[in-house]
C-alpha positions as CSV (number, residue, x, y, z in Angstrom):
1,X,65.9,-100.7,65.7
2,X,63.8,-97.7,64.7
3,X,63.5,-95.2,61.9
4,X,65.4,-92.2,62.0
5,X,62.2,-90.2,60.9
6,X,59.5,-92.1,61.1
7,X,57.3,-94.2,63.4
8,X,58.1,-97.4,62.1
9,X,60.4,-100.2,63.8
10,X,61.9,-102.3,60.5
11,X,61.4,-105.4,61.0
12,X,61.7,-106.3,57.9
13,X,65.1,-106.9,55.9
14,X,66.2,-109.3,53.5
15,X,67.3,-113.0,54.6
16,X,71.4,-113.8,54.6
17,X,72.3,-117.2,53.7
18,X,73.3,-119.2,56.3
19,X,76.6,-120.7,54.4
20,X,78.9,-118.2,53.5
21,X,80.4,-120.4,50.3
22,X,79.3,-120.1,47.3
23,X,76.7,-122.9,46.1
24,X,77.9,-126.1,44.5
25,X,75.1,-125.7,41.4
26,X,77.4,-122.4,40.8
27,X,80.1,-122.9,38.2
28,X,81.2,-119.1,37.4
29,X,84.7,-118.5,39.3
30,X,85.4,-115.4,40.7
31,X,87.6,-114.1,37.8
32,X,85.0,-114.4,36.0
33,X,82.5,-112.4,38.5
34,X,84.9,-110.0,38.5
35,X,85.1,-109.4,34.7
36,X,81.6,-109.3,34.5
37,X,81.7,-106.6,37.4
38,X,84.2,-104.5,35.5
39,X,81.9,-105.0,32.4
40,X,79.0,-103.5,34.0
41,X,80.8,-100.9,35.6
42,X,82.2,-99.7,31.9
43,X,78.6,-99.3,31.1
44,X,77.9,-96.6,33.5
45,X,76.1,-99.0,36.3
46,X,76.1,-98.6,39.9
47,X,77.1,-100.5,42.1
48,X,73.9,-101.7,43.3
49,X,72.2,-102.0,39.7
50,X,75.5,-104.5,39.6
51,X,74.4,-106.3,42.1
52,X,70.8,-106.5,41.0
53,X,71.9,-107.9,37.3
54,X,74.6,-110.6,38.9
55,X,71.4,-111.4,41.5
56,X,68.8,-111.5,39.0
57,X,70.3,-113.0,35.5
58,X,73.9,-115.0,36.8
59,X,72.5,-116.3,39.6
60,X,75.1,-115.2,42.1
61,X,73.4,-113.8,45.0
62,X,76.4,-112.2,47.3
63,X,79.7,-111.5,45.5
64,X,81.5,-111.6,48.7
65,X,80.6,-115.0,49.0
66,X,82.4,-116.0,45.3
67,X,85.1,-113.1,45.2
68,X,85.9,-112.8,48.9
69,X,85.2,-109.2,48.6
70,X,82.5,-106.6,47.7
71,X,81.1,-104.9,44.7
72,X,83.4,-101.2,45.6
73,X,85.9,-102.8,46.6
74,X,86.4,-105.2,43.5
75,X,85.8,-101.9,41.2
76,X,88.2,-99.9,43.5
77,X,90.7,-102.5,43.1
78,X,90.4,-102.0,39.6
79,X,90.5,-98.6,39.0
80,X,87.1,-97.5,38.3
81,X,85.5,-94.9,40.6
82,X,82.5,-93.0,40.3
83,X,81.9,-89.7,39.8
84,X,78.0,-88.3,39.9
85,X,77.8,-85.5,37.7
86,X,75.8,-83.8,35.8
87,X,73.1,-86.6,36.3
88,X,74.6,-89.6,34.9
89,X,77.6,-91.7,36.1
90,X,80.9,-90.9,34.7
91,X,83.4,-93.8,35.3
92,X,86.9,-92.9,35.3
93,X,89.8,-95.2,34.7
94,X,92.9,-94.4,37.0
95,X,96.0,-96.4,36.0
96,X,98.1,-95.0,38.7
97,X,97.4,-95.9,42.2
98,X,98.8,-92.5,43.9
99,X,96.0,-90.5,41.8
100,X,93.5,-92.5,43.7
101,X,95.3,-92.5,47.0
102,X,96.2,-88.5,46.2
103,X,92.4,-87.6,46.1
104,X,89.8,-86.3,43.2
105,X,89.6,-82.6,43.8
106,X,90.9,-81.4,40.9
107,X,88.1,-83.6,38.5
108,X,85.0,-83.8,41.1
109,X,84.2,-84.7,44.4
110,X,83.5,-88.6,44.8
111,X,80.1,-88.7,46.3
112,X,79.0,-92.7,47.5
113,X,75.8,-93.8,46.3
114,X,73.2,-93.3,48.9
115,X,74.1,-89.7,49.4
116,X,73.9,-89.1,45.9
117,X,69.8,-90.8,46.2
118,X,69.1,-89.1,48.7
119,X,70.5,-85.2,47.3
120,X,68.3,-86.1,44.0
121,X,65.3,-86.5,45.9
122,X,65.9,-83.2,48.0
123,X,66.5,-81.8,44.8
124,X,63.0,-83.9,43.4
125,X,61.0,-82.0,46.3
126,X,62.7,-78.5,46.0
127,X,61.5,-78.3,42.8
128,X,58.2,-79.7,43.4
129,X,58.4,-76.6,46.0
130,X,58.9,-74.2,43.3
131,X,55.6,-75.2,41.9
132,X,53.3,-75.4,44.6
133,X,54.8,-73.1,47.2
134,X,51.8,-73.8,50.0
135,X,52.8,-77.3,50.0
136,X,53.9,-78.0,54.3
137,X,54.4,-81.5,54.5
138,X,56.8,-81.1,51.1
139,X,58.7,-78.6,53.0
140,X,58.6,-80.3,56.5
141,X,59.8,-84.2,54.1
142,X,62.3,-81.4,52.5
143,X,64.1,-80.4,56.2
144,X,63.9,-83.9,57.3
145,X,66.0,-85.4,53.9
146,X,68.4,-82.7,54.2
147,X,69.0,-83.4,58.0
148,X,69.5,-87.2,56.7
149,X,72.3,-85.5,54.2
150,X,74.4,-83.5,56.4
151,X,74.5,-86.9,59.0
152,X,75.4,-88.8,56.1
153,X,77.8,-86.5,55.1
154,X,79.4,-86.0,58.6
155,X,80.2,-89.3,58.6
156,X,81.4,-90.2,54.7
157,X,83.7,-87.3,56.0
158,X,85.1,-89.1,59.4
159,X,85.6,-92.0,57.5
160,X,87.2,-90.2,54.8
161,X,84.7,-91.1,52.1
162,X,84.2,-87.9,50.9
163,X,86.7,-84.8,51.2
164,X,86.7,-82.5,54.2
165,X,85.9,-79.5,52.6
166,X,82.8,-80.8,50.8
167,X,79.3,-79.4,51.8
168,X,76.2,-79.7,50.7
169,X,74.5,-76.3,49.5
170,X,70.8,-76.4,48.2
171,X,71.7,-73.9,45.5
172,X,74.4,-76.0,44.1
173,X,72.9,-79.1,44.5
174,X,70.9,-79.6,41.6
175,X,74.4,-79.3,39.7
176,X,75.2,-82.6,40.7
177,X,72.1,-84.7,39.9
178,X,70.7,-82.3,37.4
C-alpha cells in the first residue's frame, strides 16, 4: 500500500511472531506485566515508550500475547487515561467507571497519541515559519500535516475517540503541546 503523501510504497514494516503465545524462556505472568504497565503509566509514559521499555529491558515483545489484551486497553481498564496538555502527559486516576463512560469535557479533551505527534510537529513547522517566512516547502510539509490531522481527526471522531465538538485550530494548537 502506498504513502498518503509521499512517493514511496512501504514495504518495510516490522516482523510479527508467528506463535501468538508467549515464549516458554518467559517467566513474568501477566499480573505482573500489567503492574509494570500501570507503573510506567504513573510515571508519565506513553503508551508506546511502554511498549519500548517492556520490549527493550523485560523481554516481552507483544503484551497481547502475555495479557490477552493491549497496552490502552490494560491502562483503560485500570483507570488511567491520558490527557496531553500543556506539553507533558498528565495521567489521571478515575475511580468511578461512569466519569470515564460520561466523557472528559469538563477537565480536557482526550487526544490519542499519534494525533497529538503529529499537531506538535505542525506546531514544530509553524514556528519554524515564523522565522524564516520565504520558507515553500515548510509551508507546502505544513498543509500537508494538517490535511493528515483533520483525516485523523474525522475519524478518532466516528469512532468516538475524541469528542464531536473538538477541532483543531492552528492558533490554539500550540496550547496543547506547548
Amino acid at each position: 500500500m502506498g504513502r498518503m503523501h509521499s512517493r514511496g510504497k512501504g514495504i518495510s514494516s516490522s516482523a510479527l511472531p508467528y506463535k501468538r503465545t508467549p515464549p516458554s524462556w518467559l517467566k513474568i505472568s501477566s499480573q505482573d506485566v500489567e503492574e509494570n504497565i500501570c507503573k510506567f503509566a504513573k510515571k508519565g509514559l506513553t503508551p508506546s515508550q511502554i511498549g519500548v521499555i517492556l520490549r527493550d529491558s523485560h523481554g516481552i515483545a507483544q503484551v497481547k500475547s502475555v495479557t490477552g489484551s493491549k497496552i490502552l486497553r490494560i491502562l483503560k481498564a485500570h483507570g488511567i487515561i491520558f490527557l496531553f496538555c500543556l506539553g507533558f502527559c498528565i495521567v489521571v486516576l478515575f475511580k468511578v467507571l461512569n466519569f470515564i463512560c460520561m466523557g472528559l469535557a469538563g477537565l480536557a479533551p482526550e487526544i490519542p497519541e499519534d494525533l497529538y505527534h503529529l499537531i506538535k510537529k505542525a506546531v514544530a513547522i509553524r514556528k519554524h515559519l515564523e522565522r524564516n517566512r520565504k520558507d515553500k516547502d515548510s509551508k507546502f510539509r505544513l498543509i500537508l500535516v494538517e490535511s493528515r490531522i483533520h483525516r485523523l481527526a474525522r475519524y478518532y471522531k466516528r469512532t468516538k475517540k475524541l469528542p464531536p465538538v473538538w477541532k483543531y485550530e492552528s492558533t490554539t494548537a500550540s496550547t496543547l503541546v506547548a
